[in-house]
VEXTORVO-237103 format. One record per residue (C-alpha): residue in one letter; z, y, x. Coordinates in steps of 0.2 Angstrom, whole numbers, padded with zeros to 4 digits, always signed. Layout:
<recs>
AZYX;...
</recs>
This chain:
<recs>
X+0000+0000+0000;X-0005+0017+0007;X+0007+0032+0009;X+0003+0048+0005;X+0005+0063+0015;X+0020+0070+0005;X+0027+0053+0006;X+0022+0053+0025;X+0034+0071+0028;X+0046+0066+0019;X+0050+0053+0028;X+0046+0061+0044;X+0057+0075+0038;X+0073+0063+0034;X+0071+0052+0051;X+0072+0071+0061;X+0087+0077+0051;X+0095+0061+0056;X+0093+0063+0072;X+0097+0081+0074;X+0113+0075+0061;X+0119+0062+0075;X+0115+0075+0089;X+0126+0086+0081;X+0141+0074+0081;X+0139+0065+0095;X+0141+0085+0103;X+0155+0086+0091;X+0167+0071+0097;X+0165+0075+0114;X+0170+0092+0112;X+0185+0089+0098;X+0189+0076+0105;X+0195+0078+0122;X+0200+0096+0116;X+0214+0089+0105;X+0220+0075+0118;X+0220+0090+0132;X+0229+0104+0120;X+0241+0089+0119;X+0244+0084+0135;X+0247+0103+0141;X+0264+0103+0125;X+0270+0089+0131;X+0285+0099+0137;X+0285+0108+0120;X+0289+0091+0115;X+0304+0087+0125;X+0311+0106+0120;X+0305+0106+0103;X+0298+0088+0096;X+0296+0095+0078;X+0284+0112+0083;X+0273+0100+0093;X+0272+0087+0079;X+0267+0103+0069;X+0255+0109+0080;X+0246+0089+0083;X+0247+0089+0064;X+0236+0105+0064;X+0224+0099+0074;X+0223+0082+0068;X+0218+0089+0051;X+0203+0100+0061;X+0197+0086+0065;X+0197+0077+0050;X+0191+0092+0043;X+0177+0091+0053;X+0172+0073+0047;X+0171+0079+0028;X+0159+0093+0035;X+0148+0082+0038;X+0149+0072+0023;X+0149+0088+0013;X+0136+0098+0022;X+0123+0082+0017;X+0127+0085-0001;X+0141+0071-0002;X+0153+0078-0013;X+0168+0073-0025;X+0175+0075-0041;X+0192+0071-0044;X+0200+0063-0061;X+0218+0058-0067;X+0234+0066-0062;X+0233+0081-0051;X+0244+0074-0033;X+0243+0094-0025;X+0259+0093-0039;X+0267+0081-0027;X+0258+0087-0009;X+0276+0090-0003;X+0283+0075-0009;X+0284+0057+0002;X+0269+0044-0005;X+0262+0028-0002;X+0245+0030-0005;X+0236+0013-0013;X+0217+0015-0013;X+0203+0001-0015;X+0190-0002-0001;X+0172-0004-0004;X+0165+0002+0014;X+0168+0013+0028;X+0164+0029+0020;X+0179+0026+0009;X+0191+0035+0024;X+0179+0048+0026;X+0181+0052+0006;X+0200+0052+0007;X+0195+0063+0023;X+0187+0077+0012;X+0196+0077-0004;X+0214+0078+0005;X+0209+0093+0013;X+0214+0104-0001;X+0230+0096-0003;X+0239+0106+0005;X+0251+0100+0020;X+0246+0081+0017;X+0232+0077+0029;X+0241+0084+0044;X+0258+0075+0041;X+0250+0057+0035;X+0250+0042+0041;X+0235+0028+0040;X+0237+0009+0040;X+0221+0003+0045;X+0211-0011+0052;X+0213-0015+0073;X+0194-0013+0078;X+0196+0005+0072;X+0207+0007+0088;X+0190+0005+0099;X+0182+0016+0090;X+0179+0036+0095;X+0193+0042+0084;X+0203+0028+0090;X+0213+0040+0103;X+0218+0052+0089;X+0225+0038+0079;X+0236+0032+0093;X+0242+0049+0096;X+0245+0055+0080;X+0255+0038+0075;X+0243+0027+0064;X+0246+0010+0063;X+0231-0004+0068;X+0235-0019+0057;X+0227-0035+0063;X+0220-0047+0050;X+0220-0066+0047;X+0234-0077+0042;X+0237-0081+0060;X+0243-0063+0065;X+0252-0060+0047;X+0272-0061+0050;X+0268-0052+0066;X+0260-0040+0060;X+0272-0034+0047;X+0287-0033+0057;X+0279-0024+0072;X+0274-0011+0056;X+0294-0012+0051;X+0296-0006+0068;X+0283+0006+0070;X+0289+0016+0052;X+0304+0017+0059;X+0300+0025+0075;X+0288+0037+0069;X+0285+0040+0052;X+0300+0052+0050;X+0303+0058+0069;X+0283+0063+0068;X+0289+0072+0048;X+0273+0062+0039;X+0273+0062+0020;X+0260+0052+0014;X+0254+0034+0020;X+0239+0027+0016;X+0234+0010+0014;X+0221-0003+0008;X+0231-0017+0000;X+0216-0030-0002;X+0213-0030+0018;X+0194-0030+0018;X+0181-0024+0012;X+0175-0028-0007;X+0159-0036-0001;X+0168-0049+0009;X+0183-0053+0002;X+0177-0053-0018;X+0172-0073-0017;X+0187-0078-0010;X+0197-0065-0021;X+0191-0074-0037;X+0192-0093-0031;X+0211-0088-0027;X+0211-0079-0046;X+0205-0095-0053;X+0216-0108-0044;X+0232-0096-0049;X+0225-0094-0067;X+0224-0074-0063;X+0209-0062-0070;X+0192-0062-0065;X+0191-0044-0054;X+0171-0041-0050;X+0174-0023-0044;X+0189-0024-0034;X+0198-0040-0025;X+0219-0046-0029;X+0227-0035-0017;X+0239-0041-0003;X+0259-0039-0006;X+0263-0039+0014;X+0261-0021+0022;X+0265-0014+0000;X+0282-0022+0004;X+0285-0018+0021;X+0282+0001+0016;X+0294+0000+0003;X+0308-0009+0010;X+0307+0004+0023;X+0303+0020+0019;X+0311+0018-0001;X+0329+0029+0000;X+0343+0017-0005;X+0348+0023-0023;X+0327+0023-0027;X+0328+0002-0029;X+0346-0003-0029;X+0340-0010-0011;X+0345-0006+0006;X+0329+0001+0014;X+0325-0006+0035;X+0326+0014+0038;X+0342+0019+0031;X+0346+0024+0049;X+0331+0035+0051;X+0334+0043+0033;X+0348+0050+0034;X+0346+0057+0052;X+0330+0066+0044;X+0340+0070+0028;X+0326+0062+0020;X+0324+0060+0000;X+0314+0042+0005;X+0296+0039-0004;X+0297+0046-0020;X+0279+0041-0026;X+0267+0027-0029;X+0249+0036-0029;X+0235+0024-0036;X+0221+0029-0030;X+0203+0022-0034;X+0187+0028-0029;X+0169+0024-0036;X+0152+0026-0031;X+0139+0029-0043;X+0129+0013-0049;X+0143+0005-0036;X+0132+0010-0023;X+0145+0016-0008;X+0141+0026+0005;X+0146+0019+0025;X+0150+0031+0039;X+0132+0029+0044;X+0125+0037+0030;X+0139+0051+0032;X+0132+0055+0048;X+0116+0052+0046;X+0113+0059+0031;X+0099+0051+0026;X+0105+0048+0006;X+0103+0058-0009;X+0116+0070-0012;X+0129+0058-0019;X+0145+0063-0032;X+0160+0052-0027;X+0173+0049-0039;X+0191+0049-0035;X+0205+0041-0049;X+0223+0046-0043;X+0237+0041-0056;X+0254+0046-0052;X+0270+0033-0053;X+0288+0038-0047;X+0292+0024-0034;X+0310+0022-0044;X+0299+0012-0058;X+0291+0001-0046;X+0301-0017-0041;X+0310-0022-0026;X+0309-0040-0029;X+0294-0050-0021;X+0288-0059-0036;X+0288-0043-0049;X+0282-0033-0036;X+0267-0043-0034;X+0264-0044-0051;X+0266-0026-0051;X+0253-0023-0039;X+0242-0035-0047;X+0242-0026-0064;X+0237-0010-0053;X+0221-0018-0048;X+0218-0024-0064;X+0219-0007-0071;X+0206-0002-0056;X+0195-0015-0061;X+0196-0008-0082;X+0194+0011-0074;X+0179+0004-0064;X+0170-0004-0079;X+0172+0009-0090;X+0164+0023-0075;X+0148+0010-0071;X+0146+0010-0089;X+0148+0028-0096;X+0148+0036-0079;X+0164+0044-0080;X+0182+0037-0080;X+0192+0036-0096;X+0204+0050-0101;X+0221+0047-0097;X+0237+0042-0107;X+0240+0054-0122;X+0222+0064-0121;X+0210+0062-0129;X+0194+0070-0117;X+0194+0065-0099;X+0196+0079-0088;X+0187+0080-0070;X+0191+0092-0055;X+0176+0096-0042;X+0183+0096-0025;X+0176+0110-0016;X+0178+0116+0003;X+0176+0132+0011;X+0159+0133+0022;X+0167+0148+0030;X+0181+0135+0034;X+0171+0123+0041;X+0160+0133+0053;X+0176+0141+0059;X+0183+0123+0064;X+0168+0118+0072;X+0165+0134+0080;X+0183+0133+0087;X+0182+0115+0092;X+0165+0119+0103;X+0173+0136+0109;X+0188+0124+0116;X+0177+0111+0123;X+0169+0125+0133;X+0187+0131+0136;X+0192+0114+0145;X+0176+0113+0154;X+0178+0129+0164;X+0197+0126+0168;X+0193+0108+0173;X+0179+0113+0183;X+0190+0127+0193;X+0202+0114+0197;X+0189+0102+0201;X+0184+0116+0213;X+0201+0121+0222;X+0204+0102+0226;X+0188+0099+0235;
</recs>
């Protein structure tokens, strides 16, 4: 089949924006980058005189940089509309954050539409896959205290008391607030078969859009971070909170995200750009972390029924293309997420100002040396 001329430079037109696109971020992380690890290493004695300024300060920057990651999501036309309770209500408030996972480009949604919520993004803390620790961004995380879980059966126990330990040490010493976390441990595409055999051995619902979630790091979280008199259970941090006069966790945020036509977008479409313009939607319902069960059997069944409800809310969007209205109303009501341009380029423009900052002062030491 012949391509026409139009056909011809459009294509033509989409392969050179993709590469300009990539050119542009590859120049981005190696001037962000570094920058941040350098601004960092020069406070180090900040740090020893002053911990909490410095965790503020890495907290800005931290969410520069994840600014920088929705620009280029938003600056290709990838935008989202928000639906449900309104979470800037709580933005001051500890959260765990439960979110369903269909691709890569789901972190780089939670990346945009947290932006605007006020201190969360800089005082968060992500629980996410190992192989994301050998990634480019993979130094940030380790800095700024993320946890890299490891998968398989194999690595399970181990992995949940080395994240005991890690919450303990730096979730409230670092000040974070929100912790986010993708309970089913996978992606949809791989772990929906096996998801569904499991439901049907155990007599437990068909879920085509979403996978039964995993009770392990849900637990771990509460158990630890969960203030005493929340759950009538001794939380693994009582220590830690009351050093940090802590009110514990408060809330549960149930978060689910969907593409239209269930279609979702990877990181290398958000760099690339090569897509449509694309709406992503983004469910959040709100549930005070007092009404959720310590014991391990309710508390899976609670979990369970909130991935059930993800699969109702998912059904009813492919279908009508738009989520249902919430308890009590009868219209649903959506909220476009929107981000300053202004904004943007000034983070980006400040991010490639620094890079060339670094540059000239390491090339002067460089100099004096030899």
């Amino acid at each position: 089949m012949a391509i026409s001329l139009e056909q011809a430079q459009r294509v033509g037109y989409t392969c050179l924006k993709a590469l300009l696109r990539f050119a542009f971020m590859v120049a981005n992380n190696l001037v962000a980058i570094p920058s941040y690890v350098l601004y960092l290493i020069v406070l180090q004695p900040l740090r020893v005189l002053d911990s909490k300024s410095f965790w503020y300060i890495e907290g800005v920057l931290f969410k520069w940089l994840l600014a920088m990651v929705a620009s280029w999501g938003w600056w290709a036309g990838y935008t989202v509309v928000e639906w449900g309770d309104d979470v800037k209500a709580i933005s001051e408030d500890e959260a765990m954050v439960l979110v369903n996972h269909q691709a890569t480009g789901d972190v780089c949604t939670l990346m945009m539409c947290l932006q605007d919520k006020g201190t969360v993004v800089r005082q968060m803390m992500w629980l996410m896959d190992h192989i994301f620790k050998y990634t480019n961004f993979g130094i940030v995380s380790l800095i700024h205290g993320d946890f890299f879980i490891r998968q398989g059966r194999a690595h399970r126990d181990q992995q949940l008391v080395l994240l005991k330990e890690h919450l303990e040490k730096y979730y409230r010493s670092r000040n974070r607030k929100w912790i986010v976390l993708f309970p089913e441990g996978g992606f949809l595409r791989k772990r929906r078969e096996t998801s569904q055999a499991f439901a049907k051995k155990n007599n437990l619902p068909f879920l085509k859009h979403v996978t039964l979630p995993r009770l392990g790091a849900t637990q771990v979280i509460l158990k630890t971070l969960v203030a005493p008199q929340e759950n009538g259970t001794p939380a693994g941090g009582d220590a830690v909170l009351k050093e940090s006069k802590s009110k514990g966790l408060q809330w549960v945020i149930d978060t689910t995200i969907a593409y239209p036509k269930g279609d979702p977008i990877d990181i290398q479409t958000w760099i690339l750009g090569y897509r449509q313009p694309t709406v992503t939607h983004v469910h959040y319902r709100i549930f005070p972390v007092k009404d959720v069960p310590a014991e391990p059997e309710a508390l899976t069944n609670w979990l369970y029924q909130r991935f059930i409800e993800k699969e109702d809310l998912l059904t009813h969007f492919y279908e009508t293309g738009a989520f249902p209205p919430v308890q009590g109303q009868t219209k649903a009501i959506s909220r476009e997420m929107t981000l300053s341009n202004l904004w943007l380029v000034g983070i980006q423009s400040l991010a490639f100002l620094s890079g060339g900052m670094w540059y000239c002062i390491l090339q002067y030491f460089y100099h004096c040396l030899f």
